[in-house]
C-alpha positions as CSV (number, residue, x, y, z in Angstrom):
1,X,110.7,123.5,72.9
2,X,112.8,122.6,69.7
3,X,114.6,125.3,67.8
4,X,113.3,125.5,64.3
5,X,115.5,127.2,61.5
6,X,112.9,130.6,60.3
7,X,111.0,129.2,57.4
8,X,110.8,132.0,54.3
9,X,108.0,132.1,52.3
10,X,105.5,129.5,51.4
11,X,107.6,127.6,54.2
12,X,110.7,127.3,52.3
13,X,114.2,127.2,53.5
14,X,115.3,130.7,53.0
15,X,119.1,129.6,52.9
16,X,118.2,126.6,50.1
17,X,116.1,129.4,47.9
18,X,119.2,131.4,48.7
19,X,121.8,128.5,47.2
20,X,119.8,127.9,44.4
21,X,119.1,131.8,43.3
22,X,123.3,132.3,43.6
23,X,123.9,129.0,41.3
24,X,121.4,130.6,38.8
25,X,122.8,133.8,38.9
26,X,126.4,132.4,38.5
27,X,125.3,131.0,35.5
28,X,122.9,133.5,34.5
29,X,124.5,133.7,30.9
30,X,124.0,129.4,30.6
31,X,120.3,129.6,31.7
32,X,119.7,132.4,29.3
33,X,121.7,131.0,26.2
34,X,119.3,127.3,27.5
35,X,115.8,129.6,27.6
36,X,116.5,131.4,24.2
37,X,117.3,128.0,22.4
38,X,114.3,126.3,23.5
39,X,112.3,129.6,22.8
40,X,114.1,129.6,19.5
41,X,113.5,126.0,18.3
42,X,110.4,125.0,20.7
43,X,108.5,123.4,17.7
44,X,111.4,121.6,16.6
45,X,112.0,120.3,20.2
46,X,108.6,119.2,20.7
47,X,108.3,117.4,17.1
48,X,111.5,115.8,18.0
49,X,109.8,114.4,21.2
50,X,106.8,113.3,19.4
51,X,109.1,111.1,17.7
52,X,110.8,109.4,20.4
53,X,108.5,106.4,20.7
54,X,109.1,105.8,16.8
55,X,113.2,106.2,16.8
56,X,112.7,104.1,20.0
57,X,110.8,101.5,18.1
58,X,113.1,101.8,15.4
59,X,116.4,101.3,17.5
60,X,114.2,98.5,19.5
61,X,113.5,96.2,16.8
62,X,117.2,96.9,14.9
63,X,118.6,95.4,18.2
64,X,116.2,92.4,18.4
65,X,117.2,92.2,14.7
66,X,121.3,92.2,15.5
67,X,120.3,89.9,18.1
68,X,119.1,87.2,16.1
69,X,121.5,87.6,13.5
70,X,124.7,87.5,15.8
71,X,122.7,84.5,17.9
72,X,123.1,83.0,14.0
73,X,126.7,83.2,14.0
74,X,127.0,82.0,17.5
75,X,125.3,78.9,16.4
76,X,127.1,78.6,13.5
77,X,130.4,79.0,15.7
78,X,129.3,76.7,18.5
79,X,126.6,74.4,17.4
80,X,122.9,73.5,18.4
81,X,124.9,71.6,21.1
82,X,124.5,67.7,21.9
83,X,127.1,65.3,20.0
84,X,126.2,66.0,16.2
85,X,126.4,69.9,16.9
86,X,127.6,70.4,13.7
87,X,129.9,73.7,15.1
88,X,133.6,74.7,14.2
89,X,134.5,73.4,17.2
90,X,133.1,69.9,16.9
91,X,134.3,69.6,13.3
92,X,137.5,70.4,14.2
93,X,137.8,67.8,16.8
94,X,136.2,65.2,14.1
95,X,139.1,65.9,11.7
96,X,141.6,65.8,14.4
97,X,140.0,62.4,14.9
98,X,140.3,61.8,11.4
99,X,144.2,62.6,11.2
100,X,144.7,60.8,14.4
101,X,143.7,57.9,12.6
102,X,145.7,58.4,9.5
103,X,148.3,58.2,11.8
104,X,148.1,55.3,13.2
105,X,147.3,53.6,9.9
106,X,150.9,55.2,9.1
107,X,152.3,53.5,12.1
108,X,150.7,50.3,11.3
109,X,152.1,50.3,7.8
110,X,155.1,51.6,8.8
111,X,155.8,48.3,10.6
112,X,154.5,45.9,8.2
113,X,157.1,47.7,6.0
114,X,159.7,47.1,8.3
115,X,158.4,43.6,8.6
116,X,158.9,43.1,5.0
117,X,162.2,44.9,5.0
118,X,163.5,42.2,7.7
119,X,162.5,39.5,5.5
120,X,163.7,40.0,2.5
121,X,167.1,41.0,4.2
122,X,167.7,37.0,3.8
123,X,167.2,37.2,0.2
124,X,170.5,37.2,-1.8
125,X,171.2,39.6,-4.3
126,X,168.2,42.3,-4.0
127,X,167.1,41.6,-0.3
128,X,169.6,43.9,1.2
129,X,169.1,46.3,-1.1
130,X,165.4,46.1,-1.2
131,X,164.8,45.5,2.5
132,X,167.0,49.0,2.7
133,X,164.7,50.9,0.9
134,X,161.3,49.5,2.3
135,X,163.0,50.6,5.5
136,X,164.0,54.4,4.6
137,X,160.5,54.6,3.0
138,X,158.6,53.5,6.0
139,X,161.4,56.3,8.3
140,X,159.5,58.7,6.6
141,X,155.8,57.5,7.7
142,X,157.1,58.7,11.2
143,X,158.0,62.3,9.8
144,X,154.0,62.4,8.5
145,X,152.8,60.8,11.6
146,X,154.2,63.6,13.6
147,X,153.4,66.2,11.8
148,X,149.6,64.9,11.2
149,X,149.2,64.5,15.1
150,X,150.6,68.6,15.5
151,X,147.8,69.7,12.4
152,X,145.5,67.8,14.8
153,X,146.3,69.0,18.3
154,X,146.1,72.5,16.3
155,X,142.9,72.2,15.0
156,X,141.3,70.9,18.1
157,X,142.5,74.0,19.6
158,X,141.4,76.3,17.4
159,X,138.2,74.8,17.7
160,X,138.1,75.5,21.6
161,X,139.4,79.3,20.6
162,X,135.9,79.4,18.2
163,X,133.6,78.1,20.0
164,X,134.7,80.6,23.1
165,X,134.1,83.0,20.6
166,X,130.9,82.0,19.6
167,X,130.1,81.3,23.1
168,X,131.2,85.6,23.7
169,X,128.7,86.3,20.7
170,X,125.6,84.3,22.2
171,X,126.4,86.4,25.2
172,X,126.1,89.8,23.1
173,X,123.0,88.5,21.5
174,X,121.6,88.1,24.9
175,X,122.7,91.7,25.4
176,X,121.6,93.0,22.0
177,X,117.5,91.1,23.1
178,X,117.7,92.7,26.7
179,X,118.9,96.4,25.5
180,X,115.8,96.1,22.6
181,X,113.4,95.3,25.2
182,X,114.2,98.4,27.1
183,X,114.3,100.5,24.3
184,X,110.5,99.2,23.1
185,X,109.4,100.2,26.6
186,X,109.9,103.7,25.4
187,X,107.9,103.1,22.3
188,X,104.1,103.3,23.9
């Protein structure tokens, strides 16, 4: 035969009714400061939870709200995606295109500059002279080249740093839709 601890009343565990009497008591002035605030302001508590479902509702469709509008912004950082995307990021890497090729256009008429300046070298009287200052002039299509190809390496990189960020936002907008949906399942 198995030993069975003595069952109080009603079958309950005399030491558990025990355990929960004591943490009552110990807080005895809690419980009673918690029963005369709810007898005190019962009609304000129960009109407050026969307003839930609306506040829920309300909260609910302000989320799916803030969803759509940071999914805007999202879009507007990262595109509708494909090659014309039309986001920061791809613009950015079209006008770093665009300065690459001003660059090389530099480069190109850089050298026919140069070319020019070797020619009329031969020249007497203003061929030195002229050549000279084709070639300084064309020195200084290097100086822009270079510093067109950095304003292009920037900008493509702040276009990776946007659309990371509007790829972070289309993330919270998922967020925003899913903690919406929770809160409308409250709203019934």
């Amino acid at each position: 035969m198995t030993a069975h601890p003595p069952q109080g009343f009603a079958g309950l565990d005399a030491g558990k009714v025990h355990d929960v009497v004591s943490a009552v008591w110990d807080h005895k002035d809690e419980v009673g400061a918690a029963v005369a605030f709810v007898r005190d302001h019962g009609d304000e508590l129960m009109a407050l939870a026969g307003r839930l479902p609306e506040l829920f509702a309300t909260a609910s469709t302000a989320l799916s709200q803030a969803a759509g509008d940071t999914r805007t912004a999202a879009q507007f950082l990262t595109g509708t995606g494909g090659d014309a995307s039309g986001g920061v990021k791809a613009l950015s890497a079209l006008a770093g295109d665009a300065l690459d090729t001003c660059r090389q256009e530099l480069t190109a008429a850089k050298q026919m500059l140069d070319g020019l300046a070797s020619d009329l070298a031969g020249l007497p009287l203003i061929g030195g002279a002229a050549g000279q200052k084709l070639t300084d002039g064309a020195a200084r299509f290097d100086a822009v080249g270079v510093q067109l190809a950095a304003v292009a390496d920037q900008l493509r990189t702040i276009g990776g740093l946007v659309d990371q960020a509007g790829t972070g936002l289309a993330s919270t907008a998922d967020k925003l839709d899913q903690g919406g949906a929770a809160l409308a399942t409250f709203a019934h």
